[in-house]
N, C-alpha and C positions, 0 to 999 in steps of 0.2 A: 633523507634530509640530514646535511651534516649537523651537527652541535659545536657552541661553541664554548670551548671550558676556559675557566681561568685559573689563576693559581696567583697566592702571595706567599711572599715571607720577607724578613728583613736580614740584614747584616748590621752586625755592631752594638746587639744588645748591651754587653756585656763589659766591651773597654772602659776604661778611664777616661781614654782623650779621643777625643773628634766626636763625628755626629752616630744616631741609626740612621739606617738607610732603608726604608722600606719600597717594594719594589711587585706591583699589581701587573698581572696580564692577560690576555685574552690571544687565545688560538683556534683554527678551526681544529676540528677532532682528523679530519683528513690528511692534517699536515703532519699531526705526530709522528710518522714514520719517516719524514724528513730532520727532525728533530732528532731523531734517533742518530741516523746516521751521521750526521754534525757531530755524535759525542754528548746531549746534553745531558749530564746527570747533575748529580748533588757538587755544588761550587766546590765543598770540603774536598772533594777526590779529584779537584781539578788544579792544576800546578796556575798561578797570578797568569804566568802566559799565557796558559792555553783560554784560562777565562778571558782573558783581554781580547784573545783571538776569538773567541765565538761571539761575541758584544755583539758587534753589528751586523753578523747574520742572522742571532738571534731577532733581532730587532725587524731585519727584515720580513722574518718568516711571522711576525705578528700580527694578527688583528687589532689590536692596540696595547697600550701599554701606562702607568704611570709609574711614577718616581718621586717619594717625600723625603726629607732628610729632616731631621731631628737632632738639629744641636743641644750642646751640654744647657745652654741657657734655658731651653725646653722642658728640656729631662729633670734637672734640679728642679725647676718652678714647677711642677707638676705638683695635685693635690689630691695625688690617687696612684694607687700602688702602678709599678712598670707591668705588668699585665691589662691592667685598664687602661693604661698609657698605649698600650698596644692593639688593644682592641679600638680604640676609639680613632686610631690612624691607618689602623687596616679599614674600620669603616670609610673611612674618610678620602684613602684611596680608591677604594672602588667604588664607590659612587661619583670619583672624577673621572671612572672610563665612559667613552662615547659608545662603546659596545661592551653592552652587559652580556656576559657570559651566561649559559642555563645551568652547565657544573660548576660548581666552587670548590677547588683543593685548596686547604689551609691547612700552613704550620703551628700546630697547636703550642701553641707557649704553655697553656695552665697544664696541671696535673692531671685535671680530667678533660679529656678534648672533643666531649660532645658539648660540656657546658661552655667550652673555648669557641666554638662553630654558633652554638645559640646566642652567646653575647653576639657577636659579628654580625649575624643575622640581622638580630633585632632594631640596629642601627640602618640598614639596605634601602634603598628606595628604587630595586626591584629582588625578585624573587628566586634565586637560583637553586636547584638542590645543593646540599653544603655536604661534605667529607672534610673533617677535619681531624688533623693525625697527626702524633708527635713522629717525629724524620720522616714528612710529607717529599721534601726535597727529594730524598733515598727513594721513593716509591712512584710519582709521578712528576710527569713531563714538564707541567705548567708550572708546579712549583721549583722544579729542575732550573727550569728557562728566570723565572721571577730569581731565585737566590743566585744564579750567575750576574742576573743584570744589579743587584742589588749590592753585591761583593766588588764588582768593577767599580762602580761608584765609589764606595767609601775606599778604595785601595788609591784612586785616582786622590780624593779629597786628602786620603793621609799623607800621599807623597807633595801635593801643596803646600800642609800645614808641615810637613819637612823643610822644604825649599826656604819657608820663613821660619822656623826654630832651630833647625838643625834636624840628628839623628833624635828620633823620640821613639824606634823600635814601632812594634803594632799597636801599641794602645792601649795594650790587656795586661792586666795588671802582675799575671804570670809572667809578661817579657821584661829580664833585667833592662836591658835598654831602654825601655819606656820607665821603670822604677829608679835607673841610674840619672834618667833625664829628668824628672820629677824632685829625685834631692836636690843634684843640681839647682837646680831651677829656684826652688824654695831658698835652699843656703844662701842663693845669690839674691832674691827676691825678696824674699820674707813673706811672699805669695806664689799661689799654682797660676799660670797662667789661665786664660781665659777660654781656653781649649780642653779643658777638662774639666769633667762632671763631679761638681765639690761636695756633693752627699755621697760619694762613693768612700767606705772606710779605708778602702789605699789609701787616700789620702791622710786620714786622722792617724794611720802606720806609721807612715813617712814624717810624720811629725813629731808624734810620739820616738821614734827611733834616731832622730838627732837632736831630740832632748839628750836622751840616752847616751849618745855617743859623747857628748858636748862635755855632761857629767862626767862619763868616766876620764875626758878629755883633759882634765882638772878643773873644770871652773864652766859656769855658763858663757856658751856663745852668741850675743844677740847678730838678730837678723840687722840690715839698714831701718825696715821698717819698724821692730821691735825698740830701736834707739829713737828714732823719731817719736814712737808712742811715748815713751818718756817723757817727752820736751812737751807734752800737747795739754 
């Protein structure tokens, strides 16, 4: 009798701008070796193309699948650390599958990732065995399959929120272009757009460092909105 495993992870913990993307599924154990041969491994070792290009065979080859996205409005408003934030939408996706999996591989986010697999658990309204592993993606299929369909997504949603701001680079606070787009942004604005998660300290950087500049500039530069507070 085949089994059927599932596997999560997300995409986009970590950016500044746009959503996470978390992304739950379910396969039978028999299909795995078709999974193989399609190429699924870890999204990381897979070039935008080639993910874009497996999307919807993956999709075909599933027993089910869901998909939550997690805008910055989310993220900010949250009243519990992004681990808990994470656990509690890993729950929340796999309890929206119609086909509950009996294995569960999970991307361990915490440090220790038995205690990462017992939260997740403890939320469930059924009972699966649980593996949960930090580079889950690196090691099995489900989670292979979950972090490509997870990475498509938010790569799809970044090039939208392109289409309406312009270049904003990937998001992560490492890429100049998304930092170059954010001064920007602010210099002209006197705020981050709405696309970005505003408890992240890039931001309080970027702020901090055109103070900085403005001084050494000879003199302060107010923002439009900095002049308006004035008047108010």
């Amino acid at each position: 009798m085949s089994l059927k495993l599932g596997g999560i992870d997300e995409a986009g913990r970590g950016p500044v701008i746009g959503p996470m993307i978390i992304a739950a599924v379910v396969l039978d154990d028999e299909r795995v070796p078709e999974f193989k041969k399609l190429g699924v491994k870890d999204s990381k070792k897979l070039s935008p193309k080639r993910r874009e290009m497996l999307f919807d065979s993956i999709i075909n080859l599933l027993d089910d699948y869901v998909i939550l996205e997690l805008w910055p409005e989310e993220i900010d408003g949250r009243t519990c650390t992004l681990n808990e934030l994470e656990v509690k939408n890993f729950i929340r996706a796999l309890n929206s599958l119609k086909v509950k999996p009996d294995v569960l591989y999970i991307d361990a986010a915490d440090v220790k990732e038995e205690r990462f697999g017992r939260e997740v658990s403890r939320g469930l309204d059924f009972n699966p065995k649980i593996i949960a592993e930090h580079k889950a993606d690196e090691r099995f299929i489900p989670v292979s399959a979950a972090s490509i369909l997870a990475k498509v997504v938010r790569d799809r949603l970044i090039e939208r929120l392109k289409e309406e701001y312009g270049e904003i680079g990937s998001g992560y606070p490492s890429d100049p272009r998304t930092r170059g787009f954010l001064e920007h942004y602010y210099r002209e604005h006197g705020e981050f757009p709405p696309i970005v998660r505003k408890t992240w300290r890039t931001l309080r950087r970027i702020k901090e460092s055109i103070r900085e500049k403005s001084k050494k500039e000879g003199g302060e530069q107010l923002t439009l909105k900095d002049l308006i507070g004035r008047f108010e």
